[in-house]
C-alpha positions as CSV (number, residue, x, y, z in Angstrom):
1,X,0.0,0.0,0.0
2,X,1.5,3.6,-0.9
3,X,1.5,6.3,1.1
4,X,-1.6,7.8,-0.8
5,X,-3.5,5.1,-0.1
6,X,-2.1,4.9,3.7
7,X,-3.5,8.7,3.6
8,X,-6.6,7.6,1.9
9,X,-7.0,4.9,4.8
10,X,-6.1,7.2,7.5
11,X,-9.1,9.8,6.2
12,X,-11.5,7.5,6.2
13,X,-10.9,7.8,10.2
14,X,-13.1,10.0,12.2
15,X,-10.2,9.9,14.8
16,X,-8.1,11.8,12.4
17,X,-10.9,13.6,10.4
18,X,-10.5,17.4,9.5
19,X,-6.3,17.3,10.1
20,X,-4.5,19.5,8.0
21,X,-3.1,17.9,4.9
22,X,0.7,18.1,5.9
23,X,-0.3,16.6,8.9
24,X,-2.2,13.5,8.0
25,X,0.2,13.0,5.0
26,X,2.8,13.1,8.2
27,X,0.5,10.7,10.1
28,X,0.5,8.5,6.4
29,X,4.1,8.2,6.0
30,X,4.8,6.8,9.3
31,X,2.5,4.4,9.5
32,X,3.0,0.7,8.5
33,X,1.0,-1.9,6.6
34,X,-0.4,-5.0,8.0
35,X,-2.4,-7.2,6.4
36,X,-4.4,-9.9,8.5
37,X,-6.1,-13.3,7.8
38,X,-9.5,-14.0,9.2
39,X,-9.4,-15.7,12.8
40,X,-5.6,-14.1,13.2
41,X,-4.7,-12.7,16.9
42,X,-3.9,-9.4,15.9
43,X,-3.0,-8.2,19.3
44,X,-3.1,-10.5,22.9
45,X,-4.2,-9.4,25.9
46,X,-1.7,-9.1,28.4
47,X,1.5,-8.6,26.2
48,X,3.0,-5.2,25.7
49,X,1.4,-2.7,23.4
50,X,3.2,0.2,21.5
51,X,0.7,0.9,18.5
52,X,-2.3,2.0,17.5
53,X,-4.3,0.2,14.9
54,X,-6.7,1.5,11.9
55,X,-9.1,-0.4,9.9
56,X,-9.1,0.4,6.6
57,X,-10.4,-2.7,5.2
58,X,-12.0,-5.6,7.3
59,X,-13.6,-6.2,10.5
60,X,-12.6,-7.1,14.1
61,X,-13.8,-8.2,17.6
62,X,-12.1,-7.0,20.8
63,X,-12.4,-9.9,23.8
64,X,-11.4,-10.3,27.2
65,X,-10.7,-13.1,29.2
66,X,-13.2,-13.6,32.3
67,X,-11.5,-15.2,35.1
68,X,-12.6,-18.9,34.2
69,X,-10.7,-18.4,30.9
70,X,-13.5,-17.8,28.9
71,X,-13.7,-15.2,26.2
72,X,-16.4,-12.5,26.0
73,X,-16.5,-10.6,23.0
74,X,-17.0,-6.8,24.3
75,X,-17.3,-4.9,20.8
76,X,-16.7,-5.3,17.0
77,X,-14.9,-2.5,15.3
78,X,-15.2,-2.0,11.4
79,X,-13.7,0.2,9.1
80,X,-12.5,3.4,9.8
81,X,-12.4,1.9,13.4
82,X,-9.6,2.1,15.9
83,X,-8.2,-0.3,18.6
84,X,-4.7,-0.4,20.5
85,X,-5.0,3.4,21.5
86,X,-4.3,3.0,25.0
87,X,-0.6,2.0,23.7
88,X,-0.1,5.8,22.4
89,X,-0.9,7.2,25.7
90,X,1.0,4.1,28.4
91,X,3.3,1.3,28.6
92,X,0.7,-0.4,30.2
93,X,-0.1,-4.1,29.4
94,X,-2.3,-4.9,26.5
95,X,-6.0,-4.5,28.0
96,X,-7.8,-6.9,26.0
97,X,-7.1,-9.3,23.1
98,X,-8.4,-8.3,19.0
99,X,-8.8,-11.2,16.6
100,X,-9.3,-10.4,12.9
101,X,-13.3,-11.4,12.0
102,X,-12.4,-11.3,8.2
103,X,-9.3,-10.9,5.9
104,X,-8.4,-7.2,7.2
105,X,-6.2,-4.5,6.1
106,X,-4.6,-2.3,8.8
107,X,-2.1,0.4,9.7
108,X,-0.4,0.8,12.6
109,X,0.7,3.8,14.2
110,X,3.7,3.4,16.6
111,X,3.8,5.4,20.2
112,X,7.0,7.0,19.5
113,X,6.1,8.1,15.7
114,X,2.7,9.4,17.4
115,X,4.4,11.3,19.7
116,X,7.0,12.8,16.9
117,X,4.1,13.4,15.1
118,X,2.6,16.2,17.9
119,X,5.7,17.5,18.2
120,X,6.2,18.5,14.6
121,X,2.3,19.5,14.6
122,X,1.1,20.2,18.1
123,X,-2.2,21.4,17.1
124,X,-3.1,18.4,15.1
125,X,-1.3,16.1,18.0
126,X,-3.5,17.8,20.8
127,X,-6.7,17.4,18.6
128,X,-6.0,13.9,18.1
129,X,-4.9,13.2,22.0
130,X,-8.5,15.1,22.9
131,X,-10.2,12.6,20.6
132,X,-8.1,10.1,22.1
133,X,-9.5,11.5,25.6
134,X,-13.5,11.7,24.7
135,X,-13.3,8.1,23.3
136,X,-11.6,7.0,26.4
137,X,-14.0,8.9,29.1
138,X,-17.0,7.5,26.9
139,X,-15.8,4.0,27.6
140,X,-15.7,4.4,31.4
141,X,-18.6,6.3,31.5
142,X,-20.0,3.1,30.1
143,X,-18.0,0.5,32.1
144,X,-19.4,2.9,35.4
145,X,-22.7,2.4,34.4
146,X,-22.2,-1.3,33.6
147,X,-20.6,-1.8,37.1
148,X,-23.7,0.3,38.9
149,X,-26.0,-2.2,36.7
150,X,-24.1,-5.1,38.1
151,X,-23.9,-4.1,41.7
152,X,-27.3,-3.2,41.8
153,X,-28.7,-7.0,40.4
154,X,-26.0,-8.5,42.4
155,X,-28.0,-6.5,46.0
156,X,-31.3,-7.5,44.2
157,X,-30.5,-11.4,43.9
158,X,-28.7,-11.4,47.7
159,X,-31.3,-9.9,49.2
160,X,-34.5,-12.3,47.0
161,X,-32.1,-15.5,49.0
162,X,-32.0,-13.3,52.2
């Protein structure tokens, strides 16, 4: 894939829609190809994480592991989607695992080439780590409310034995 198709790829992405040109052709040359095969592990849970991924072609599930082993699929991401981004912002663990769902094209965004990239265009790096930053407080938002939802059936059931 050429860089004006990585750009191509990389527009098609609401997380880096309305960047200036010089920027997202920045953002274009420094990302890398990867092409996946349905049913491939394209990142694990639990191993270390330095990239960010985009969809430009394909589909993919996120899982995580409950504690009897079992996988539970929390979201499907198509394209123009996004997964790994907690990577660009920590050296934290890989939070969940993301397995191809059909034959995928992707590009991958590095932590250090992100961070390069916001210092050569700060504006554009600042509106992509505040996108970064909504997407992020949306998901705990979400995970609160799931957790409130939980605790609240969990009371209900122990006090229906009571």
């Amino acid at each position: 894939m050429s860089a004006p198709e990585r750009l191509v790829g990389l527009a098609g992405c609401p997380l880096f829609e309305g960047l200036e040109p010089d920027a997202l052709a920045h953002l274009a040359d420094v990302s890398t190809l990867r092409a996946v095969r349905r049913g491939e592990t394209v990142i694990r849970e639990g191993e270390q994480g330095d990239c960010l991924f985009v969809i430009v072609e394909g589909r993919v599930r996120t899982e995580k592991r409950t504690p009897a082993g079992d996988s539970w699929t929390v979201r499907f991401h198509d394209r123009g989607g996004v997964f790994g981004e907690l990577s660009l912002l920590d050296r934290v663990l890989r939070s969940a695992t993301v397995v191809a769902e059909a034959d995928c094209t992707l590009l991958a965004i590095d932590r250090d080439r992100f961070h390069e990239f916001g210092d050569r265009h700060p504006g554009a790096g600042l509106l992509v780590t505040r996108r970064l930053a909504e997407r992020l407080a949306a998901r705990l938002r979400r995970a609160n409310d799931d957790v409130v939802t939980l605790f609240t059936a969990l009371v209900h059931e122990v006090e229906r034995k009571l």
